[in-house]
Structure formats: structure tokens, C-alpha cells
N, C-alpha and C positions, 0 to 999 in steps of 0.2 A: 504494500500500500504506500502510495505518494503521500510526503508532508511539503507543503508548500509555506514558505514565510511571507507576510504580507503585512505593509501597516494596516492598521484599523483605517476605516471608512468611518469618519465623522456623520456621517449621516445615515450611517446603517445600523438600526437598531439591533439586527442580528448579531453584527461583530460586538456591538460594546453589551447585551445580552449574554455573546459566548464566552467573553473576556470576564464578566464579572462570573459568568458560573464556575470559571476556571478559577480564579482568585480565592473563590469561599471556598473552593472543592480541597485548594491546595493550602491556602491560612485561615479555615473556619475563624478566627479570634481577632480579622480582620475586618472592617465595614468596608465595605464596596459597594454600589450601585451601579446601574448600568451611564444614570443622571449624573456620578461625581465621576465617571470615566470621562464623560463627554462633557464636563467642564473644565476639566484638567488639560484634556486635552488643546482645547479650545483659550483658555484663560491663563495659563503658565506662561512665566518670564520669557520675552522669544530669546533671550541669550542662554537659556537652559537647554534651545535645540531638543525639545522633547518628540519625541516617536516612540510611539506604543505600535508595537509589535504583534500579530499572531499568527500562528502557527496553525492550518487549517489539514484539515486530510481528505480525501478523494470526494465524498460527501457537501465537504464544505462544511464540516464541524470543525468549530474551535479546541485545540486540542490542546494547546499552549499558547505562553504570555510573556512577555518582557517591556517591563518600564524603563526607558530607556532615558537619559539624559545628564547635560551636564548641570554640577554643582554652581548654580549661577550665583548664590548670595556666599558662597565660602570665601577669605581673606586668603585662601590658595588659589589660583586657577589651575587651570588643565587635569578635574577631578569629575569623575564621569559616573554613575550610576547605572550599574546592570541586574535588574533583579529579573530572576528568569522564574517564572512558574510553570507548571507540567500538569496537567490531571494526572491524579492517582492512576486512573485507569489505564492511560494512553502514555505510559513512561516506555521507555527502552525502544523505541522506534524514530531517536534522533532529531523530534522534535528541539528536544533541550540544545544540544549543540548547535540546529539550523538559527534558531535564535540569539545566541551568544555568540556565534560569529557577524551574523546580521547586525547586531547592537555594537558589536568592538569595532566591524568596520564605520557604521556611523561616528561613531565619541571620536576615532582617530581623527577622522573629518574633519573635524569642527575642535580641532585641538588637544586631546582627552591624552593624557600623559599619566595618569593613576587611576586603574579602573576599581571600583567597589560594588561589592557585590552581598546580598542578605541571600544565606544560606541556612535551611531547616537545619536544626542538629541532631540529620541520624543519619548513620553510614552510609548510605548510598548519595544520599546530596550533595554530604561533605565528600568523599570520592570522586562525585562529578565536576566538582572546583578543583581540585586538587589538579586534576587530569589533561584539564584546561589554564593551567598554568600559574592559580590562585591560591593567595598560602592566608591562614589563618590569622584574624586579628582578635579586636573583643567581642563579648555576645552579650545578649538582651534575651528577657524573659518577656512575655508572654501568658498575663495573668485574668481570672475571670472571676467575677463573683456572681451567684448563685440570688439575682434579687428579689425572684417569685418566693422563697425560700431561707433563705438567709437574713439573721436577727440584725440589723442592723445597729450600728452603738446610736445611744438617744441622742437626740439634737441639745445643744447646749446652745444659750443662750450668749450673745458676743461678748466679750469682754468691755467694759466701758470706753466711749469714744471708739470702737470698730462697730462698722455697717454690714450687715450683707446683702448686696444688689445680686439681680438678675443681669448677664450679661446683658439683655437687651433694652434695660435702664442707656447704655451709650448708642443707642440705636442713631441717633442724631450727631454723636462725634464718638468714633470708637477709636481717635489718636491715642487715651491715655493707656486704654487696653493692648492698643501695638505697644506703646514706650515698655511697659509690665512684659509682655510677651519677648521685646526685644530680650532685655535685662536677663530673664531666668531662659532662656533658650541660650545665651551665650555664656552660661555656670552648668548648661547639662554636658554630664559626661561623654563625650564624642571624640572618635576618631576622625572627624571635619569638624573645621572651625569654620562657625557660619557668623554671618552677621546680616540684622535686618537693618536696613539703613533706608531700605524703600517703600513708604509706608503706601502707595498707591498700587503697588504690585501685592502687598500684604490684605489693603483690602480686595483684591480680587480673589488670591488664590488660598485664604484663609477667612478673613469675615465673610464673603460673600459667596462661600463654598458650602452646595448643597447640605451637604452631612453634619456641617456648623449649625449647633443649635444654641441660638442667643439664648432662649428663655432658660434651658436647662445650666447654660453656666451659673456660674456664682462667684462673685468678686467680694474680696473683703476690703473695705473702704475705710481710711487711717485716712482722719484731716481732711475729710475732701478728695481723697488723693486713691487709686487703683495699688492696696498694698500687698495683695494675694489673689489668687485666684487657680477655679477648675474649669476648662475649656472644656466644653459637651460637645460629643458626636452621634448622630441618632440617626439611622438606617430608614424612618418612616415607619417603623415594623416593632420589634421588641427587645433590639439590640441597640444597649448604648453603649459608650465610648468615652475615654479620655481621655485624649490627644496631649494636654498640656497642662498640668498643678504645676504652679511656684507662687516663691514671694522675692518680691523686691528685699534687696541683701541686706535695707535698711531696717526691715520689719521681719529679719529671719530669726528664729529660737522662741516663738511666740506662740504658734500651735496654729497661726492664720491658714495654711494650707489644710490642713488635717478638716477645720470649721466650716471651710469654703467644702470642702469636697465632702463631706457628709454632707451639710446643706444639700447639694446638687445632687448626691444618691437618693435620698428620701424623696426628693421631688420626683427623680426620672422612675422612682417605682411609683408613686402616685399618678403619675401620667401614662403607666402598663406597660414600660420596661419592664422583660424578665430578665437579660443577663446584659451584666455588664464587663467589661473589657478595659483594661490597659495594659502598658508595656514598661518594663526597666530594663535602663544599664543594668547589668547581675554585677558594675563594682557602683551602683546609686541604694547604697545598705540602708540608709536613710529612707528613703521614697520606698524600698522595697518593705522596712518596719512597719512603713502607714499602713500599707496597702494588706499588707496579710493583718492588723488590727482591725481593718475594714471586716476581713475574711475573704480577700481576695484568693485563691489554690493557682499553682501554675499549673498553665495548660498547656505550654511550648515555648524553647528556646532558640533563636538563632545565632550565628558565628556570622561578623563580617568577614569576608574574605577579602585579598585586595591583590590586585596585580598591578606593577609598573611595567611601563614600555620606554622604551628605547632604552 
């Protein structure tokens, strides 16, 4: 049987339909939609050079996936992104490789001098990096809590002078929400160093991103001022997500994170979320303590892998 590689068709429901069934098929603990495919696609920094990828078979099923592009907001350039997905079902027929040569020839194109790659951690994936010339960096967990189910700790009351908003209280200027976002994105633990410095590229491909749910964030507000916060991600369905908890470095040892993101769990089960989702650095010991006080259980972990060229 033929596998054939093709970008995605922005306008074909089918392909961004095959592409998200591939994605849950292959990281369940992921939110995708066929809606946040095709705004990513459409909406991402054009200096990121994004092309999503897939891999069809004789049929014209999607069988595989590659999120392709470069690191456009990193303080390094020439840093590329290849995450390559497979259905479970449709593995060992080359799919995987027709894609990861397709996406290394693009990054080279357009510059790409250090390629990274998010690899499941179990021996065949990691094999399949290995094979292809990619050596092992840090890894991320991959956690779920249980909220149909699951006791949650009791809402506590703010501390004096702290607020708790609804992210969608900034619905009319969500500058202060970037500056907070900037700040704890550039203390999370990563092997790229990013920096958001574009706050009009931020509202497209973050506030105004389908799966972005204002109402379910929650900000903890010091002075007037955005001093903590949990970023909501919500599927339409019964999957939520937390893309992003911190606190401004000036308000950190306070318990403002912990407040804000309880907040926003009790709500998103009140609103018929059953399971929720987020991810850690495996060395962010800290975020990893909240998160199992939550009762968050890991449900998967990935290895970055990384290849240089030339």
C-alpha cells in the first residue's frame, strides 16, 4: 500500500478532521480540534514558516501528522520544530519517516540549523529518533485529573487585597494578561528560550485561539495589577486544559497560583468538564507538587529529542 505526504488543505474539512483524529489517536491528553488546526494554520507568525503535514494512504485516509515549523519568538534563531504523529494503527509502513524527511527538508529551507523534536517515551518512538539521527534531551509529563470524580480541595477565600477575575474580565485590553504571560513563560523550564515581545501576534495565536477559554481562566489580581494566573483550554466537549499557571516573580511564594487554578477547576467542573489535562517539565518539582495536590495521576511522558545540522 502507497503512503503519500501532502500539506493539509486549509479548506478541507476532511484533512484537518483526519489530522485531529490522528493527534487524539496518538496524545489522547492533548486538545485538538479540527477548528484550532485550521487557525493555527491560518493565524501563526509567517516567520515560523508553519506547514502541517499529512500522510494519506491509497484511500485517502489520514494516517499520519507533522507540525512543522520554525521557532519564531526564540532569542536563538535557526531552531525548527518536528513533531511527527503516526496512528497506532497505521505505524511501520513509513508513514513516520515520509514525514520527517518532508518537514527537515522544509526547516533546512527557510534556515533550520537545530531540529526538535517531542517524542512519546516508549521504545519504539524513542528508536524511531534515535534512527533518524536524534539524541535525547529533557522530558515532560503529561498529567490528568479525574473531575467527574475527583474531590477537589475546597475553594478558599483570597487572601486580603488579592482579587480573583475571570480571564474574560480583560476582554477589552488583554495587554496586562500578555505582560503576566510574557514574564512566567520566560522562568518555565525549557530547552528554547522564547521571548514574547509581540503582543499582536500573541493576541492572534493565543487570546484569540479557539481552544482559549477566557471565562474559565482565572487571574489573581494584586493592586490592580494581573499577579497570577491559570490559562483555560476547553475542547467544546468535556475536556479541559491548562496550557499556562504562573505568577509574576514579584508575587511568587504566596500560594497565588495554587488559588487561581483551583478557582478555575471548580468552575470548569461546574460548567460539565469531566477530565482535565496539563503538562510538566519532570525537573518543574514545584508545579509538579501542585498538580498531584490537585490529584492530578500521570498519564504520559515525552523526551525532547534534538538534532543539529551542519
Amino acid at each position: 500500500m502507497t503512503v503519500t505526504v501532502r500539506d493539509v488543505r486549509p479548506d478541507s474539512r476532511a484533512d484537518l478532521e483526519g489530522f485531529a483524529r490522528v493527534r487524539r489517536a496518538a496524545l489522547p491528553f492533548i486538545l485538538v480540534t479540527p477548528e484550532s488546526l485550521a487557525h493555527d494554520l491560518t493565524q501563526m507568525h509567517p516567520d515560523a514558516h508553519y506547514r502541517p503535514l499529512v500522510a494519506v494512504d491509497d484511500d485517502g485516509e489520514v494516517i499520519g501528522t507533522a507540525q512543522v515549523h520554525l521557532v519564531h519568538d526564540s532569542t536563538v534563531p535557526g531552531q525548527g520544530n518536528v513533531n511527527v504523529y503516526v496512528h497506532p494503527r497505521h505505524t511501520r509502513r513509513g508513514a513516520g519517516t515520509l514525514l520527517v524527511h518532508a518537514a527537515e527538508e522544509h526547516l533546512t529551507a527557510h534556515g533550520a540549523t537545530r531540529l526538535l523534536a517531542w517524542v512519546l517515551d516508549e521504545p519504539g518512538n524513542r528508536a524511531f529518533a534515535e534512527l533518524h539521527g536524534y539524541r535525547a534531551s529533557r522530558s515532560a509529563h503529561f498529567l490528568r485529573l479525574d473531575l467527574a470524580h475527583r474531590e477537589l480541595p475546597p475553594l478558599q477565600d483570597p487572601p486580603v487585597g488579592v482579587e480573583l477575575r475571570p480571564g474574560s474580565a480583560y476582554a477589552d485590553d488583554p495587554r496586562p494578561l500578555f505582560e503576566l504571560d510574557a514574564e512566567t513563560t520566560a522562568d518555565e523550564p525549557s530547552d528554547v528560550d522564547t521571548e514574547f515581545t509581540d503582543y499582536e501576534a500573541w493576541l492572534r495565536e493565543t487570546w484569540r485561539h479557539p481552544l482559549f477559554d477566557a471565562e474559565l481562566t482565572t487571574v489573581a489580581v494584586v493592586d490592580g495589577r494581573p499577579a497570577a494566573f491559570t490559562a483555560a483550554r476547553t475542547d467544546g466537549g468535556t475536556r479541559y486544559a491548562t496550557g499556562m499557571t504562573g505568577t509574576a516573580r514579584a508575587h511568587r511564594g504566596r500560594g497565588l497560583a495554587k488559588l487561581a487554578k483551583n478557582d478555575s477547576l471548580h468552575r470548569a467542573r461546574a460548567a460539565g468538564y469531566t477530565e482535565a489535562f496539563t503538562g510538566n517539565d519532570t525537573g518543574n518539582e514545584p508545579m509538579i507538587a501542585i498538580n498531584k495536590w490537585f490529584g492530578y495521576e500521570l498519564c504520559g511522558t515525552e523526551v525532547r529529542y534534538v538534532r543539529g545540522l551542519g
